[in-house]
C-alpha positions as CSV (number, residue, x, y, z in Angstrom):
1,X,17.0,-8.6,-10.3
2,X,13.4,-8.6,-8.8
3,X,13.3,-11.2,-5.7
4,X,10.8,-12.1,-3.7
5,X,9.7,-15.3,-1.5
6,X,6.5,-16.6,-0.8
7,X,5.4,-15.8,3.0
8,X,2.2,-17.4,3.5
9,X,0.1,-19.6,1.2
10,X,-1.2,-16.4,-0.5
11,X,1.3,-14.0,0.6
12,X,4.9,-12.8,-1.0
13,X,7.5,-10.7,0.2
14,X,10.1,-8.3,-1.1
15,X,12.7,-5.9,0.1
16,X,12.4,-2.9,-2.2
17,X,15.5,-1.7,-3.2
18,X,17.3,1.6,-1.4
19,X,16.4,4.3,-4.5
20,X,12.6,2.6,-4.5
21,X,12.3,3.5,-0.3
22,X,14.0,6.6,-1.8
23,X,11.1,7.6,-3.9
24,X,8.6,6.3,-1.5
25,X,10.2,8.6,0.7
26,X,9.8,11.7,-1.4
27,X,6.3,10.4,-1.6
28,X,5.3,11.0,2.4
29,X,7.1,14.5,1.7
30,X,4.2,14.7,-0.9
31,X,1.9,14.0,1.3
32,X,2.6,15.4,4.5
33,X,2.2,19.2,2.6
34,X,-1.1,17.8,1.8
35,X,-2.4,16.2,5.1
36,X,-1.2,20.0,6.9
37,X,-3.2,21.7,4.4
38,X,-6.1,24.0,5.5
39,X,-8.3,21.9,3.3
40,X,-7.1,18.5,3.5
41,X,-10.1,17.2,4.3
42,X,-11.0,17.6,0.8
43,X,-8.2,15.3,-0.3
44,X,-9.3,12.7,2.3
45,X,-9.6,9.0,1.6
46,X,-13.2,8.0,2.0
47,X,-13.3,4.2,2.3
48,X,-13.0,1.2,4.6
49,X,-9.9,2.4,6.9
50,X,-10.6,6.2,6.8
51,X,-12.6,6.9,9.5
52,X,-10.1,4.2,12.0
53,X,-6.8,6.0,10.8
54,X,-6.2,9.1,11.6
55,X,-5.1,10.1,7.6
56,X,-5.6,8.7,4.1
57,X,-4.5,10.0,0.6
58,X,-3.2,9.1,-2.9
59,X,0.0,9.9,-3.8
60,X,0.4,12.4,-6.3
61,X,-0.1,10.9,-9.7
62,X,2.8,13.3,-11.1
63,X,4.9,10.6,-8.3
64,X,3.4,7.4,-9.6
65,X,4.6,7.9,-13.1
66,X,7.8,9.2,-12.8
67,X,9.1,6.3,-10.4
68,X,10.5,3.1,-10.5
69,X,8.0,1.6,-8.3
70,X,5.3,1.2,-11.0
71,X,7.6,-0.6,-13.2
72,X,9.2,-2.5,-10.2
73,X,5.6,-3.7,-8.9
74,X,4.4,-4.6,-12.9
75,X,7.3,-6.7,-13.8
76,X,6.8,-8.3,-9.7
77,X,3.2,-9.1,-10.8
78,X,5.0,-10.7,-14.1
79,X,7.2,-12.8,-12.4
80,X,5.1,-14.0,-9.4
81,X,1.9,-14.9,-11.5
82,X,4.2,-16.5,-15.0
83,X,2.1,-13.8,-17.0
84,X,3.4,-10.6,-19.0
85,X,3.7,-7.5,-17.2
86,X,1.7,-5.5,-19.4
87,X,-1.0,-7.3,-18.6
88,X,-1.1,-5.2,-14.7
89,X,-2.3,-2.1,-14.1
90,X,-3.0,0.7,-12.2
91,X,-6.3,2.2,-12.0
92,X,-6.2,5.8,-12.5
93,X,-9.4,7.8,-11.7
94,X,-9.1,10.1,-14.6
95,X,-10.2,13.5,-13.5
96,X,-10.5,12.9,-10.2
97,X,-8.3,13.8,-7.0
98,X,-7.7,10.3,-6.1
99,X,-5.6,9.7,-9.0
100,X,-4.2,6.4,-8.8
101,X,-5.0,3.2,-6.8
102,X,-2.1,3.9,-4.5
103,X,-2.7,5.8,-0.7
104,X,-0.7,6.3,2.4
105,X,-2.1,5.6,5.6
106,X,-1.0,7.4,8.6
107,X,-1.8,5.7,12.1
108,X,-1.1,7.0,15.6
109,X,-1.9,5.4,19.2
110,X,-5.2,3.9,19.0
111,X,-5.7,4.2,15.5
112,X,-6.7,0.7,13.4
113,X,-8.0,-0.8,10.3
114,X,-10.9,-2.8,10.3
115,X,-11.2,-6.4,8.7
116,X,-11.7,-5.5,5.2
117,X,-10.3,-6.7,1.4
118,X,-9.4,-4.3,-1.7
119,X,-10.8,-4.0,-5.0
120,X,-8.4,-5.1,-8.3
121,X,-6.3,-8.1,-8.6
122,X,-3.4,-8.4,-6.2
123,X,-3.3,-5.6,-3.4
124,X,-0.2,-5.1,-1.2
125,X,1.1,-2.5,1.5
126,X,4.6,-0.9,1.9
127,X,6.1,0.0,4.9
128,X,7.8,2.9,5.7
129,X,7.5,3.4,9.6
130,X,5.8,0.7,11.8
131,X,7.0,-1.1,15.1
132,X,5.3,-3.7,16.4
133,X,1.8,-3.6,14.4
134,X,0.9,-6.3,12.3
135,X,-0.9,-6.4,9.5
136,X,-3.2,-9.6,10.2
137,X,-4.7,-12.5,7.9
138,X,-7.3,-14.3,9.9
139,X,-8.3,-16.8,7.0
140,X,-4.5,-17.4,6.3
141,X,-3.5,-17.8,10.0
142,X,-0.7,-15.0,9.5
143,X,0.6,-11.7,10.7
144,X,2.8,-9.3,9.0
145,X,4.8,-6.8,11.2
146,X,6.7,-4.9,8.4
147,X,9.5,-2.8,8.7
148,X,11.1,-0.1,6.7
149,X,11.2,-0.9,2.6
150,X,9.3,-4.4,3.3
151,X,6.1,-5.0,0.8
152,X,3.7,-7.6,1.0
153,X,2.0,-8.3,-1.9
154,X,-1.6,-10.9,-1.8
155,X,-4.6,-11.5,-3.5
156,X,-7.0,-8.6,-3.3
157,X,-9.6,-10.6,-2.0
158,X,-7.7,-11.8,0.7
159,X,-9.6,-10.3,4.6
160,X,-6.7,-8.5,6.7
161,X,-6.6,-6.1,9.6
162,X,-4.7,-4.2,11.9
163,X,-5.7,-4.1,15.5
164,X,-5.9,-0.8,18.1
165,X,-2.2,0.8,17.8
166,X,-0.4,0.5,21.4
167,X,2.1,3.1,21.1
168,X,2.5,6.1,20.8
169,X,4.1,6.9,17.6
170,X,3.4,7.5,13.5
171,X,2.7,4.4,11.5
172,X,3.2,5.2,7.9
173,X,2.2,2.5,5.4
174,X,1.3,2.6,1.7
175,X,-0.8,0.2,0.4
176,X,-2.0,-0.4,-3.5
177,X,-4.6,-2.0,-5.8
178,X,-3.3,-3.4,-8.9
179,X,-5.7,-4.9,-11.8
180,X,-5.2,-7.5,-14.6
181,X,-6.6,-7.3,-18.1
182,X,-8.6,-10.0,-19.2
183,X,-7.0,-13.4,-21.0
């Protein structure tokens, strides 16, 4: 069973369950080979939150289709908008190193994330390691301090933020762009 409750007026939470943060998991593994590489740099994310956090890369698509996330977050998208879940998707850059619309963002003291708003449909961010940051929503009045296995899920129009990083430690979120074929 797929639960989740409505946080804010365009905001919804869920608790993913224990062999999701599993895979997730495995997926900053993944990644943390890649950001050590000599030549990360050429894997490095190049948009709104890359130059303010200190790391940014897709997951390995190889990861995306084998989990149970994707199929978790397309029947999620069912059930919150009433619509099938085939109609969701994730971009995949086809023949490019970013494979799928789906990074991790690594943060450390002083690090942030500009005010900014995703391509797609509904966006969201994951949580794997986070203390007291928030992800903020100016336009909805709201702040977000996740903790490990929480996702937020919104429209990915929707402004948010997070401010200057205080302490002195290794934010780790995911965060995902997820499109909707046409009526």
């Amino acid at each position: 069973m797929i639960k989740y409750k409505k946080i804010s007026t365009n905001i919804i939470y869920t608790k993913l369950p224990k062999e999701i943060l599993k895979e997730i998991s495995g997926w900053k593994k993944e990644c943390d080979k890649i950001k050590k590489h000599p030549l990360s740099f050429l894997k490095l994310h190049e948009n709104i939150g890359s130059k303010t956090n200190n790391y940014q890369v897709s997951i390995p698509s190889r990861l995306i289709e084998d989990s149970y996330w994707l199929a978790y977050i397309m029947r999620l998208c069912g059930i919150v908008t009433q619509k099938n879940h085939r109609q969701f998707f994730l971009r995949k850059w086809n023949g490019h190193f970013d494979g799928y619309d789906v990074w991790i963002n690594y943060s450390y003291e002083g690090n942030s994330n500009p005010k900014h708003n995703h391509g797609g449909f509904l966006s969201g961010v994951i949580f794997l390691n986070n203390k007291k940051d928030a992800t903020i929503f100016s336009e909805e009045n709201f702040s977000f301090i996740g903790k490990k296995g929480d996702m937020i899920m919104f429209p990915s129009l929707l402004k948010h933020k997070v401010n200057k990083q205080k302490e002195r430690y290794e934010r780790t979120t995911f965060a995902f762009n997820i499109n909707k074929h046409a009526d």
